[in-house]
BAKE-968810 format. One line per 5 residues: number of its first residue (from 1); for each residue z, x, y of N, C-alpha, C. Coordinates in steps of 0.1 Angstrom, whole numbers, plus 2048, in hexadecimal, padded with zeros to 3 digits. Layout:
N
NUM	Z/X/Y/Z/X/Y/Z/X/Y; ... .
//
This chain:
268
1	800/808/7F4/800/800/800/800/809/80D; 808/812/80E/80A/81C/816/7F8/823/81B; 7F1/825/814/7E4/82A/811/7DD/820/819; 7DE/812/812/7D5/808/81B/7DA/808/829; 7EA/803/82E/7EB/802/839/7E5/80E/843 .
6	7E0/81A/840/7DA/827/845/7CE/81F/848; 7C3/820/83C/7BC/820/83A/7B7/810/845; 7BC/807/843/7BC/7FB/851/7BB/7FD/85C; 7C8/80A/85F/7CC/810/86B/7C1/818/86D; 7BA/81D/867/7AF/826/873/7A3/823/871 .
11	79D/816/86C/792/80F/867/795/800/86E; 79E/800/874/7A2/7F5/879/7A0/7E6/878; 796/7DF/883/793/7D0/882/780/7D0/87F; 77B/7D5/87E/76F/7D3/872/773/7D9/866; 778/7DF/862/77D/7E1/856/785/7D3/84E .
16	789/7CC/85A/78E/7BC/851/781/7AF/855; 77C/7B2/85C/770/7A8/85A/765/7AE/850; 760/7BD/84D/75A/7BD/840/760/7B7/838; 769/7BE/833/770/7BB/827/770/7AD/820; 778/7A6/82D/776/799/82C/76A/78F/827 .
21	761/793/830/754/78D/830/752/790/820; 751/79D/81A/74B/7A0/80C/751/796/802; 761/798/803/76A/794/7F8/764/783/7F6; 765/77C/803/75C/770/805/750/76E/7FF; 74A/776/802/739/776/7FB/73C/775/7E7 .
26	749/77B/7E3/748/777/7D6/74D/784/7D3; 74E/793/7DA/74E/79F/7D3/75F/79F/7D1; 75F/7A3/7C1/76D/7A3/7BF/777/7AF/7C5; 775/7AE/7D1/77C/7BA/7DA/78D/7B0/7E2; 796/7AF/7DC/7A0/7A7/7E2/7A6/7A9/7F1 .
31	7A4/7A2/7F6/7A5/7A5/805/7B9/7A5/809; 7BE/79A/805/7CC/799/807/7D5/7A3/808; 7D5/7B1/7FD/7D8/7BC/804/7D7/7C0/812; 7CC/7C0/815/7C6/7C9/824/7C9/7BF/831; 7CB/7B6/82C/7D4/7A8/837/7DE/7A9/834 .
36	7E9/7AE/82D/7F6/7AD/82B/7F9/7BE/836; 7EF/7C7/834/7F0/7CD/83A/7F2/7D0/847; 7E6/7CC/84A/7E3/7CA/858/7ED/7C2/85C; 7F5/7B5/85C/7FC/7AF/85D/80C/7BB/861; 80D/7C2/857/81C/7CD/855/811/7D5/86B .
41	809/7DA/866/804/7E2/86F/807/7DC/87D; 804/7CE/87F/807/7C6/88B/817/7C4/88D; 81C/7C3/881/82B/7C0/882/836/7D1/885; 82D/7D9/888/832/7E9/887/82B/7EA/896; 823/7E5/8A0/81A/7E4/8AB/812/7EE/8AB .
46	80E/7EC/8A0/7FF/7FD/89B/7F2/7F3/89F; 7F3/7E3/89D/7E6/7DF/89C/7EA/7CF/8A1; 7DC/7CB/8A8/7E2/7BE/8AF/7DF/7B4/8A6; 7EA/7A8/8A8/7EA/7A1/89C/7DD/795/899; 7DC/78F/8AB/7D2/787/8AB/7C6/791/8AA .
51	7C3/799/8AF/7B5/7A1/8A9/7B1/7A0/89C; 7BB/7A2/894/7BE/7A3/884/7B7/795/87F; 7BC/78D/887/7BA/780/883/7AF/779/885; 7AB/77D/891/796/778/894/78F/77F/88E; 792/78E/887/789/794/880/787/78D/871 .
56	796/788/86D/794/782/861/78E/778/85C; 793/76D/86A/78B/762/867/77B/763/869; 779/76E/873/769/76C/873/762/772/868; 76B/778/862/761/77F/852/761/774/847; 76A/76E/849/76D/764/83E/761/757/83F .
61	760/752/84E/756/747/853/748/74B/853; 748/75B/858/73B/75C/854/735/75D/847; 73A/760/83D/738/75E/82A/736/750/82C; 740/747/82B/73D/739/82C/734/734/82E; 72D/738/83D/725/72D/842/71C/734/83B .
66	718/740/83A/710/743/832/70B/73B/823; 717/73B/81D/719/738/80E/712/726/813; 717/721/81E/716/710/820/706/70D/821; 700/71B/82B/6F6/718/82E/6E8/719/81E; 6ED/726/816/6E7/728/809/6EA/716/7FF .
71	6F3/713/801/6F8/703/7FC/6F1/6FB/803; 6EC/6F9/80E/6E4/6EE/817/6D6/6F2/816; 6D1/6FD/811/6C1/701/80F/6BD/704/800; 6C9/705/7F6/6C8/705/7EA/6C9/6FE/7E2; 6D3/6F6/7E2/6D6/6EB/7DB/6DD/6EE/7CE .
76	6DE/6E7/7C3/6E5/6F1/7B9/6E6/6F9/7B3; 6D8/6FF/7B3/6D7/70D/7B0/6E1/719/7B6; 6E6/713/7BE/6EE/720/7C2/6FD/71D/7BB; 6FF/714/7B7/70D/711/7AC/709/716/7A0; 6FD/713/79E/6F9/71A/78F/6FD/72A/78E .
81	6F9/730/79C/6F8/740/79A/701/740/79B; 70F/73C/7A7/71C/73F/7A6/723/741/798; 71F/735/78D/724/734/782/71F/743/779; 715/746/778/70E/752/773/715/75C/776; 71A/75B/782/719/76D/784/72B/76D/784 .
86	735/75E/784/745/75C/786/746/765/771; 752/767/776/757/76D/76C/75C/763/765; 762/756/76A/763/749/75E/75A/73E/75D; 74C/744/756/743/73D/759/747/72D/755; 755/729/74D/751/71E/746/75E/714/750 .
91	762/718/75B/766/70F/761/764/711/773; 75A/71A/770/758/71E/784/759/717/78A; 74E/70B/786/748/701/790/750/6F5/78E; 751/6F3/780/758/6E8/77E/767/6E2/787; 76F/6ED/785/77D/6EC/78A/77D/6EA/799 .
96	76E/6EE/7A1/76E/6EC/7AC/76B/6E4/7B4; 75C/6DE/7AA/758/6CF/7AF/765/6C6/7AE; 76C/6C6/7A1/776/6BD/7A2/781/6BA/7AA; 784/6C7/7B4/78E/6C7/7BF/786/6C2/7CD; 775/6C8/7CD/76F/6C1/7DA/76C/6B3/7D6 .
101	769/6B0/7C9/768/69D/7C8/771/693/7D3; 781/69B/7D0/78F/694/7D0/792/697/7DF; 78D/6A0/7E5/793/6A6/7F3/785/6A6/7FC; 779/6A8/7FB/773/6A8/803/774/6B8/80C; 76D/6B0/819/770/6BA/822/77E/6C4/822 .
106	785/6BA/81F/794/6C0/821/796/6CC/814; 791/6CD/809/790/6D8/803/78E/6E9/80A; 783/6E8/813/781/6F2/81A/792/6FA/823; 798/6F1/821/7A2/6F8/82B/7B1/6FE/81F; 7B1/6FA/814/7B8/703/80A/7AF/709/7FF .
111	7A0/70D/804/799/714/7F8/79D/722/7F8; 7A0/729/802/7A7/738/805/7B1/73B/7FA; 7B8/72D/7F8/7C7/731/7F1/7C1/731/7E0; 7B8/72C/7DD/7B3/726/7CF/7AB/732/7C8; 7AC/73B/7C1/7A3/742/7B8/796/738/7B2 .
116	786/73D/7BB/77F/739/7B6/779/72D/7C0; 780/72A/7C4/77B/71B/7CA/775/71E/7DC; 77C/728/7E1/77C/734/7EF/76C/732/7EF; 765/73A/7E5/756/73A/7E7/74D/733/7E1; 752/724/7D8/746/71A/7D5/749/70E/7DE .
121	752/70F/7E3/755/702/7EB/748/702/7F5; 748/70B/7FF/73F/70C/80B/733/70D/805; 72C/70F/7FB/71C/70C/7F7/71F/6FC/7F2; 72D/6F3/7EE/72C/6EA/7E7/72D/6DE/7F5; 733/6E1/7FC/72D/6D8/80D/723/6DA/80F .
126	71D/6E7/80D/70B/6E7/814/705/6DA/80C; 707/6E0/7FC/6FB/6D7/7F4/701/6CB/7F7; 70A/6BE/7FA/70F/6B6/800/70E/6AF/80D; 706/6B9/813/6FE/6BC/81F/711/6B1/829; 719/6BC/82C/71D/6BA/831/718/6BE/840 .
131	71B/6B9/84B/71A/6B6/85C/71B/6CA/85F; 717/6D3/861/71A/6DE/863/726/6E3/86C; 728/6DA/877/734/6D7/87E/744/6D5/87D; 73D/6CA/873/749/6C4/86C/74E/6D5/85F; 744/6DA/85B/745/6E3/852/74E/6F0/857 .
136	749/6F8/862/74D/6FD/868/75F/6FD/86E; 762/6ED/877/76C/6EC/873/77A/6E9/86B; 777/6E7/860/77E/6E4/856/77E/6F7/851; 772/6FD/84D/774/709/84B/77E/710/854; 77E/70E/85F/782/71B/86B/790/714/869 .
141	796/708/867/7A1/705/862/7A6/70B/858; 7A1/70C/84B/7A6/712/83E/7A5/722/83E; 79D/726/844/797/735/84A/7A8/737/856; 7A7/731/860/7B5/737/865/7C4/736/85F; 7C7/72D/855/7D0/72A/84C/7D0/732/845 .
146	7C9/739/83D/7C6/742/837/7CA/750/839; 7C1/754/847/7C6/75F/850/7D5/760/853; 7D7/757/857/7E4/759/85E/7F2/757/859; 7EF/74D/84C/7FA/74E/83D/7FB/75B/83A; 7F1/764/835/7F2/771/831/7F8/77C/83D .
151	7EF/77E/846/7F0/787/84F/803/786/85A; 805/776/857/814/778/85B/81B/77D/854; 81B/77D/845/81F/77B/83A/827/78F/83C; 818/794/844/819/7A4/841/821/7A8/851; 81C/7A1/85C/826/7A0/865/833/79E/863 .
156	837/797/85E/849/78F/85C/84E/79B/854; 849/79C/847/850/7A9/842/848/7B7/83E; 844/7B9/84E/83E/7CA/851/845/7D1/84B; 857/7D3/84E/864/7DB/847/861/7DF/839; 85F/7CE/831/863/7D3/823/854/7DA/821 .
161	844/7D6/826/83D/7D8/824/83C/7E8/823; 841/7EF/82E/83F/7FE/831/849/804/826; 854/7FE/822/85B/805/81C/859/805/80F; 84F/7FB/803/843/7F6/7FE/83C/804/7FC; 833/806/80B/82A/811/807/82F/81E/80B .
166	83D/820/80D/844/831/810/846/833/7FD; 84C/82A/7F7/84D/828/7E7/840/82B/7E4; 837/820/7E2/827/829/7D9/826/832/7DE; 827/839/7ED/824/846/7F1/829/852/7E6; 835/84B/7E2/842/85A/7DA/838/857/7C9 .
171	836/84C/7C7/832/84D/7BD/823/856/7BA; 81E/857/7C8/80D/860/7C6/804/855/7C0; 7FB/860/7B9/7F0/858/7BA/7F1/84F/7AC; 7FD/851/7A2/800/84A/798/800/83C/798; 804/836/7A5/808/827/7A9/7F5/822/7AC .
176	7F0/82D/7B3/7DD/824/7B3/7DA/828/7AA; 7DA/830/7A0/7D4/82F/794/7DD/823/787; 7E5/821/787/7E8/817/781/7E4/806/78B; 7E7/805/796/7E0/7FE/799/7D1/7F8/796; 7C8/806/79D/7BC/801/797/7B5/7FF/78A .
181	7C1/805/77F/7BE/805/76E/7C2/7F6/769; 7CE/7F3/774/7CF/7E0/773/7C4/7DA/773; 7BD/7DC/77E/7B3/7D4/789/7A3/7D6/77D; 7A5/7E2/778/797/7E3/770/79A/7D9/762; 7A7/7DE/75E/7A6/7D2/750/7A6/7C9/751 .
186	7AB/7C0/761/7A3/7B2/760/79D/7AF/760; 790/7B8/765/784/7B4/767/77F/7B5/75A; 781/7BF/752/77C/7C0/742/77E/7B6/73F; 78E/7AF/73D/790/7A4/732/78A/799/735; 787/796/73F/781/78B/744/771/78C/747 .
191	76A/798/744/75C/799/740/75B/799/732; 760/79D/72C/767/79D/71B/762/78B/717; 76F/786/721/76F/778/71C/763/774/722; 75F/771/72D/753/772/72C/747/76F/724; 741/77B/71D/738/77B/717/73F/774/707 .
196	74D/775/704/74E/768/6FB/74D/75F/6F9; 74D/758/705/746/74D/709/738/74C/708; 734/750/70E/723/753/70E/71F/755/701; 724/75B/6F9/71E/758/6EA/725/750/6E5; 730/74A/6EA/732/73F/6DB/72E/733/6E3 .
201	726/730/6F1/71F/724/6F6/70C/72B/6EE; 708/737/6EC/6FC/737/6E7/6FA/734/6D7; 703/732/6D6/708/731/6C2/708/71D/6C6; 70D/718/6CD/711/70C/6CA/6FF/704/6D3; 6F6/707/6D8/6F0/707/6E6/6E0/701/6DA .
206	6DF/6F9/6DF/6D1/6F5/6E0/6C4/6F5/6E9; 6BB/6FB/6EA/6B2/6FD/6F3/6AA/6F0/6F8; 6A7/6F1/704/6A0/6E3/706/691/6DF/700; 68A/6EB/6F9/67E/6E8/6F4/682/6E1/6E5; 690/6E9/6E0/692/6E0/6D2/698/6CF/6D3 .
211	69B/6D1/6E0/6A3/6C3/6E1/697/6BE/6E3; 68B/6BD/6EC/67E/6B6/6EB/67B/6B4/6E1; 676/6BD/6D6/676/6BC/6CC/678/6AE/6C1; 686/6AE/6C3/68F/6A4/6BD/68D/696/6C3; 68A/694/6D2/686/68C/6D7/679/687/6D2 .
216	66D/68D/6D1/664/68D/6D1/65D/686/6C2; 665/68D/6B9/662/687/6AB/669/67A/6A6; 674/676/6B0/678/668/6AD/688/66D/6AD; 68F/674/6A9/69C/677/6A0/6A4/66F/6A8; 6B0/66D/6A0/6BB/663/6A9/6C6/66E/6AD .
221	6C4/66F/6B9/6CE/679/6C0/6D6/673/6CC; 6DF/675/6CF/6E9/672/6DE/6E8/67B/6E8; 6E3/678/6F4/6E5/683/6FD/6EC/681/707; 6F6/687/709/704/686/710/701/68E/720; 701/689/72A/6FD/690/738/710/691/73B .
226	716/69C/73D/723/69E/73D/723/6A7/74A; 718/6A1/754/71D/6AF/760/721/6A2/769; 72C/6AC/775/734/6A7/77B/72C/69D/785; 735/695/787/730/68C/792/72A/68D/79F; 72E/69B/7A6/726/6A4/7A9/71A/6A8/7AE .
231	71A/6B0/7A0/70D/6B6/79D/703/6AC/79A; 707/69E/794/6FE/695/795/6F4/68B/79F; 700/68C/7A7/6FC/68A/7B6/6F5/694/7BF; 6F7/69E/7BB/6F0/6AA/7C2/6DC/6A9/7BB; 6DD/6A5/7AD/6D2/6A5/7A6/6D1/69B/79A .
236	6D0/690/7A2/6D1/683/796/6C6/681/78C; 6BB/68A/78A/6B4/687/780/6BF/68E/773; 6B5/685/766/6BC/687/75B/6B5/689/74E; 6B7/68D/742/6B0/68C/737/6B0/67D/738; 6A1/678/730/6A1/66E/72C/6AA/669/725 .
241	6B1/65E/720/6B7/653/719/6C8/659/715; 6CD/664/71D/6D7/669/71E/6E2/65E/727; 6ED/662/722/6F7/656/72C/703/662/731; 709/65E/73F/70F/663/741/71F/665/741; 722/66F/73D/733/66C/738/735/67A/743 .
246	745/67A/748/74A/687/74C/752/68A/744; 753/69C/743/75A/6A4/73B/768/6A1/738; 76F/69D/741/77C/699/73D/77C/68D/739; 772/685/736/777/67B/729/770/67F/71C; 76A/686/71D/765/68B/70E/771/68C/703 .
251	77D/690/708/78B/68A/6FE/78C/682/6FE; 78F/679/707/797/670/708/78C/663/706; 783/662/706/779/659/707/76D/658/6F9; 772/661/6F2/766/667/6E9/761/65B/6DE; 768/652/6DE/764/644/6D4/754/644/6DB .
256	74F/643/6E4/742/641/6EA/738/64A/6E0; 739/653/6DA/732/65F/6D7/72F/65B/6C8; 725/657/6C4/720/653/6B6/727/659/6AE; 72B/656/6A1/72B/660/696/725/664/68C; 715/65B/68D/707/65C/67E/6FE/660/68B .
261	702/669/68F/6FA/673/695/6FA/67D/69F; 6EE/68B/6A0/6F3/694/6AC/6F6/690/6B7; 6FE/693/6BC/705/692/6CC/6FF/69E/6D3; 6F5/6A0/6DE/6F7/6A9/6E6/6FB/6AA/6EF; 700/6B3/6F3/709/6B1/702/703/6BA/711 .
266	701/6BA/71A/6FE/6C1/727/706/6C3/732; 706/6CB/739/70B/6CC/746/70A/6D2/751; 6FC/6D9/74F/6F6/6DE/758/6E6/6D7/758 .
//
């Protein structure tokens, strides 16, 4: 910690609107350190606090409106690639449509606090074609809440924070090498799991030329449309003679689902 509050300190306030801006764009670079910092830094009068704080927010809103504007000229496709390239491909999107279904606009102003939801929310207002205005304020809301929950956080207790990084200081460089050996195995386990996913969905996965196929020669099959409410609204065409169910009643609801014959299921 000691290292970063330096490293803040002489790289100062673009050094927190890159950062910011990136970590926003999706790069798994955690920003909340370098705000807790800077925050101790303001709270020690090395660094001004409101400075601290317009640089943050504007890195953060410009990713956003970015991400909102790629959502208002792309349309789902850009949920699709979010999902591709998230390290939990099998609930990225999902977990997030279902909190913007329920909250709307008002999602945008606790997506900071949420792993995950920070950077699909603002492409999921574009495709939504939310008012750009209205977008912007609700962001720069949850964008300064954000800012200033953390960056006080590092203000209020600068003390314990410095005395924090005088400690990792004594420990040397043992304390960032075990840190960063943290920070890489989670990325492993979770690319790991990952691609376990990805093959045990290509093991279970039907292509759409075979499902034509099936259609085609007559066979008695179910085709299950299981994407969110959503995504359906974003792009309401559908396979032919499919009905629509959502994922969370697939338990609870499953009497609907034949049993003298294949069930296919979809959701993209």
């Amino acid at each position: 910690m000691h290292e970063t509050i330096e490293f803040v300190f002489r790289h100062g306030y673009v050094l927190l609107l890159g950062w910011v801006f990136l970590e926003q764009m999706g790069l798994p670079i955690p920003s909340i350190p370098l705000l807790l910092a800077a925050g101790a830094l303001a709270g020690a009068g090395r660094m001004n606090l409101l400075g601290a704080f317009g640089m943050t927010v504007a890195g953060a809103m410009a990713a956003d409106f970015l991400w909102f504007e790629l959502g208002r000229r792309k349309g789902i496709r850009i949920l699709q690639l979010l999902c591709k390239i998230s390290l939990a491909p099998d609930s990225c999107v999902r977990r997030t449509e279902g909190i913007y279904a329920k909250q709307g606009a008002r999602s945008l102003i606790v997506a900071k606090f949420l792993p995950g939801l920070s950077t699909v929310a603002p492409p999921l207002a574009g495709i939504f074609h939310m008012r750009p205005r209205r977008f912007l304020l609700y962001d720069a809301l949850g964008a300064s809440l954000w800012a200033g929950s953390v960056l006080g956080l590092g203000y209020v207790f600068s003390n314990q924070i410095e005395s924090i990084a005088k400690y990792a200081e004594r420990l040397g460089t043992g304390a960032a090498v075990l840190f960063g050996g943290a920070f890489a195995a989670y990325i492993v386990w979770k690319f790991i799991a990952r691609r376990r996913f990805l093959k045990e969905l290509r093991i279970a996965r039907i292509s759409p030329a075979e499902l034509k196929r099936k259609m085609d020669s007559g066979e008695e099959i179910t085709i299950v449309d299981l994407r969110h409410a959503l995504d359906f609204e974003a792009d309401p065409e559908t396979i032919p003679g499919a009905f629509r169910m959502d994922a969370d009643e697939l338990q609870e609801k499953n009497e609907r689902l034949p049993r003298d014959r294949e069930v296919i299921l979809y959701c993209t």
